[in-house]
C-alpha positions in Angstrom: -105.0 21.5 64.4 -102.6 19.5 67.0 -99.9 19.0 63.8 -99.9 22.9 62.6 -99.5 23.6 66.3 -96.9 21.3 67.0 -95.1 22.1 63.5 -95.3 25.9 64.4 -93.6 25.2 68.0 -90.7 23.2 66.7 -90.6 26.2 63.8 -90.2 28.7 66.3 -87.7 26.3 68.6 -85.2 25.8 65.8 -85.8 29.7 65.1 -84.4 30.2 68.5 -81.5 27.8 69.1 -80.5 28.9 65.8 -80.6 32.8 66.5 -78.9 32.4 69.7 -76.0 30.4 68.3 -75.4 33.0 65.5 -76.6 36.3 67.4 -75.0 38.6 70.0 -77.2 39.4 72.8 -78.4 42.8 71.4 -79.2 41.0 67.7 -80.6 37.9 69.7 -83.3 40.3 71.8 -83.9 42.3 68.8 -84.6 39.1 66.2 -86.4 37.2 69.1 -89.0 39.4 69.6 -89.4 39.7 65.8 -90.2 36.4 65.6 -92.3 36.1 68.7 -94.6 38.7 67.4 -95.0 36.4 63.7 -96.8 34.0 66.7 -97.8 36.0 69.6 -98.3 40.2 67.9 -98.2 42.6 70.2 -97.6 46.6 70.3 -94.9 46.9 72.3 -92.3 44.4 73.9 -89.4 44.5 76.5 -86.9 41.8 77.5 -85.9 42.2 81.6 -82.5 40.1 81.8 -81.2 40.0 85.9 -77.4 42.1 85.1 -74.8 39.4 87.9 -72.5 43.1 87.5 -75.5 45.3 88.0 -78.0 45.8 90.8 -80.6 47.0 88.3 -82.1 44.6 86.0 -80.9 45.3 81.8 -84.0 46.0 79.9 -84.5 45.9 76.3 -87.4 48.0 74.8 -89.5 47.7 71.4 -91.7 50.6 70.7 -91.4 52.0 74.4 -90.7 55.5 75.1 -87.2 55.7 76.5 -88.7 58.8 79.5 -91.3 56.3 79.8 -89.1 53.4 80.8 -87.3 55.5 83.1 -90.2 56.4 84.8 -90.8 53.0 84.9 -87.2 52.5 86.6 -87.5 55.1 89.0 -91.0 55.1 90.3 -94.0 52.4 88.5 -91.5 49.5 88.9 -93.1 49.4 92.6 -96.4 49.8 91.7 -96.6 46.9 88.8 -98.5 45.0 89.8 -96.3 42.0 88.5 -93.2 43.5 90.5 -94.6 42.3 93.8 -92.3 44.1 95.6 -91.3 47.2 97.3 -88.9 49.7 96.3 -87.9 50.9 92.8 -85.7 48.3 90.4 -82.5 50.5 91.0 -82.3 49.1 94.0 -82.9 45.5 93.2 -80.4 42.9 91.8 -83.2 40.2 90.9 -86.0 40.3 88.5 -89.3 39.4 90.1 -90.5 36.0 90.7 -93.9 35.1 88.6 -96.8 34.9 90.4 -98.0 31.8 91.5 -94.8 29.7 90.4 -96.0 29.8 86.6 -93.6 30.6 83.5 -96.6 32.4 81.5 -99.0 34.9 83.3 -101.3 37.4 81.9 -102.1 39.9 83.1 -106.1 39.6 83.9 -104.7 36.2 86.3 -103.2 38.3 88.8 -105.6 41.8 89.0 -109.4 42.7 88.4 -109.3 45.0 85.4 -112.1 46.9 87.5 -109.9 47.7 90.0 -106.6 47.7 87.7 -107.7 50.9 85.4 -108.6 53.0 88.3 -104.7 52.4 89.4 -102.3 55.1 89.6 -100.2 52.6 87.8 -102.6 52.0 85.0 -103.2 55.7 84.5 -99.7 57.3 84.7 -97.8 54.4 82.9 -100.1 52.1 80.7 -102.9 54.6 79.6 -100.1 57.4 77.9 -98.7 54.5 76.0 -102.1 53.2 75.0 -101.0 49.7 76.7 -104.2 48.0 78.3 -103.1 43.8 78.1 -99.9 42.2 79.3 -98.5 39.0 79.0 -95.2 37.8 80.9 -92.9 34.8 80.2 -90.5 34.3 82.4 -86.8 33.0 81.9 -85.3 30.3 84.2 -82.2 28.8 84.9 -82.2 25.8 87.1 -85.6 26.7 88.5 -84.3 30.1 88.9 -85.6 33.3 87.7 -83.2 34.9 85.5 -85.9 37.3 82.9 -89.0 37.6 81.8 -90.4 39.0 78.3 -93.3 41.5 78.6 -95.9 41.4 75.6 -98.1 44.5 75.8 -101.2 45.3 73.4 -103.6 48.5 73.4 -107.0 48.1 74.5 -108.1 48.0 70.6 -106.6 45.1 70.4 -107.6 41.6 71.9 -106.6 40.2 75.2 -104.1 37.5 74.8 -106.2 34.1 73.7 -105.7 30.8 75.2 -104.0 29.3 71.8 -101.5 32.1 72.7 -100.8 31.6 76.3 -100.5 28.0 75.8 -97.8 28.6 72.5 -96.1 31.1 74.9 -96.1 28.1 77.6 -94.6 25.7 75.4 -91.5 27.5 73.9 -91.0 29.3 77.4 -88.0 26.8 78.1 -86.7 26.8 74.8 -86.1 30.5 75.1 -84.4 30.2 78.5 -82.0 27.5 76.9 -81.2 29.7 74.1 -80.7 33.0 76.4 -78.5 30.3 78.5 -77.1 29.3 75.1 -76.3 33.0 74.1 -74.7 34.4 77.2 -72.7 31.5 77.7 -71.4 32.0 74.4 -70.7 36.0 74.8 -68.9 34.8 78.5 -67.1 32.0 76.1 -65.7 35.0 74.0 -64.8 37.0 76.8 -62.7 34.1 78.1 -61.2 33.4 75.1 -60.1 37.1 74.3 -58.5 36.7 77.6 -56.5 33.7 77.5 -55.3 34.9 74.2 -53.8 38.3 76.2 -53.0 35.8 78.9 -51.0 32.8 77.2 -49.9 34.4 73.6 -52.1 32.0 71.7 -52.6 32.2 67.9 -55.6 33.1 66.2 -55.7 29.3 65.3 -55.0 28.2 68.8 -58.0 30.3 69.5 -60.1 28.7 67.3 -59.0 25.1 68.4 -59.7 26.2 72.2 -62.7 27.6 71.5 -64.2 24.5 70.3 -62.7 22.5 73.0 -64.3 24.4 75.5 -67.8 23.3 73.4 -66.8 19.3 74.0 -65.5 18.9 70.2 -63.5 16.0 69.3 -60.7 15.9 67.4 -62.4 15.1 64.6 -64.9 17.7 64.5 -62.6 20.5 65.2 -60.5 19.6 62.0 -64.0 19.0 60.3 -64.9 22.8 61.4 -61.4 24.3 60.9 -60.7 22.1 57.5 -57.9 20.8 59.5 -56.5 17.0 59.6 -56.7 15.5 62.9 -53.3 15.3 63.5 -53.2 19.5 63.2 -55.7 19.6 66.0 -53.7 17.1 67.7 -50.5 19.3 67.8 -52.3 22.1 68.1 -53.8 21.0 71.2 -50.7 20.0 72.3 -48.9 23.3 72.4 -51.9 24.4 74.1 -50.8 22.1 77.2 -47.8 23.7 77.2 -48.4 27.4 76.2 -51.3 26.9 79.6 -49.1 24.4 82.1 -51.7 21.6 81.4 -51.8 18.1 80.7 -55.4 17.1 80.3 -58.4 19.0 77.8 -60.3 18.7 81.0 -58.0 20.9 82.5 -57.5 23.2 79.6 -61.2 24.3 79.9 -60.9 25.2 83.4 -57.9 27.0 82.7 -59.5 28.9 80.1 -63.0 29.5 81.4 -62.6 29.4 85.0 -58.6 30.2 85.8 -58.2 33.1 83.4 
């Protein structure tokens, strides 16, 4: 039992890194919580990332009604009880943080179901979507909160098992890496379409930069590019000039931070 679970958790961690080296961040949330549901099913699904240019959190929605995710937005976000705030989400810049410091919650940790379907909450935004059981991983980066993934089933279905919360608890971190890994590599992008405006570079000056700004040597840019050494080594070179810099060190923060 211990091996299939531990083979399935490194299946679904190489499924991830893998996705979020290939994927943007639209094909990343969309595949993602394909492959979550092959471990964890569930009826409906929504990824909250915090937006650093927004002061509403981006939400991505599987099998939600759009109306009903706006009403969410503008009036249950302060009633959920996993919010644990006041106010609707338009007005906030962070996600929430998870209740009792914990990357996985369900649902039936935090409320008494009792209580919970008499709510005006559960009435007017779970019931019409026939959603009855949540589970919540959060996202984190350096102990911070940056997401969470919301896993919702019907009440036909069965509440969330303890193999399942415990799955979800293990590849929690590997899914914050690889949103890490994936936003770092659309900001990457971003960068690099700027430096090319900003210092004329080639599309294969591009390409050499690119991977010089992921910690590549020499040797396996001209391995990725089909390249000699010596190419990369000129090419690398011109970069110094076409940038005003001596150093690769100082290439990278010219190109990611001084753009």
């Amino acid at each position: 039992m211990k091996q299939a679970y531990f083979k399935q958790l490194i299946d679904f961690m190489e499924i991830a890194y893998n996705l979020s080296c290939e994927s943007d961040l639209d094909i990343f949330r969309h595949d993602i919580l394909h492959h979550i549901d092959n471990y964890i099913p569930s009826d409906r699904s929504v990824i909250v990332l915090e937006d650093d240019n927004k002061y509403s959190p981006d939400f991505y929605i599987r099998n939600i009604n759009e109306n009903k995710n706006m009403e969410y937005l503008e009036y249950y976000y302060s009633l959920d009880p996993f919010s644990n705030v006041q106010g609707t989400s338009q007005s906030l810049k962070l996600v929430p943080r998870p209740p009792h410091g914990k990357t996985v919650v369900a649902l039936e940790e935090i409320v008494e179901y009792s209580d919970f379907i008499s709510s005006e909450y559960y009435r007017g935004f779970f019931q019409p979507q026939n959603i009855h059981y949540e589970l919540e991983i959060y996202l984190k980066q350096k102990n911070r909160v940056r997401g969470f993934i919301a896993l919702l089933r019907s009440r036909s279905s069965q509440p969330f098992s303890d193999w399942e919360i415990s799955f979800a608890r293990a590849f929690a971190p590997c899914l914050s890496l690889s949103f890490d890994n994936i936003i770092l590599n659309k900001n990457r992008n971003h960068d690099s379409n700027a430096a090319k405006a900003a210092f004329n570079l080639s599309k294969r000056q591009l390409d050499v930069v690119k991977f010089v700004c992921e910690g590549l040597t020499n040797r396996e840019i001209a391995d990725r590019l089909d390249i000699s050494d010596l190419t990369v080594k000129s090419h690398i070179q011109n970069l110094f000039e076409k940038t005003g810099v001596n150093s690769r060190s100082a290439l990278v923060y010219k190109i990611i931070g001084g753009v």
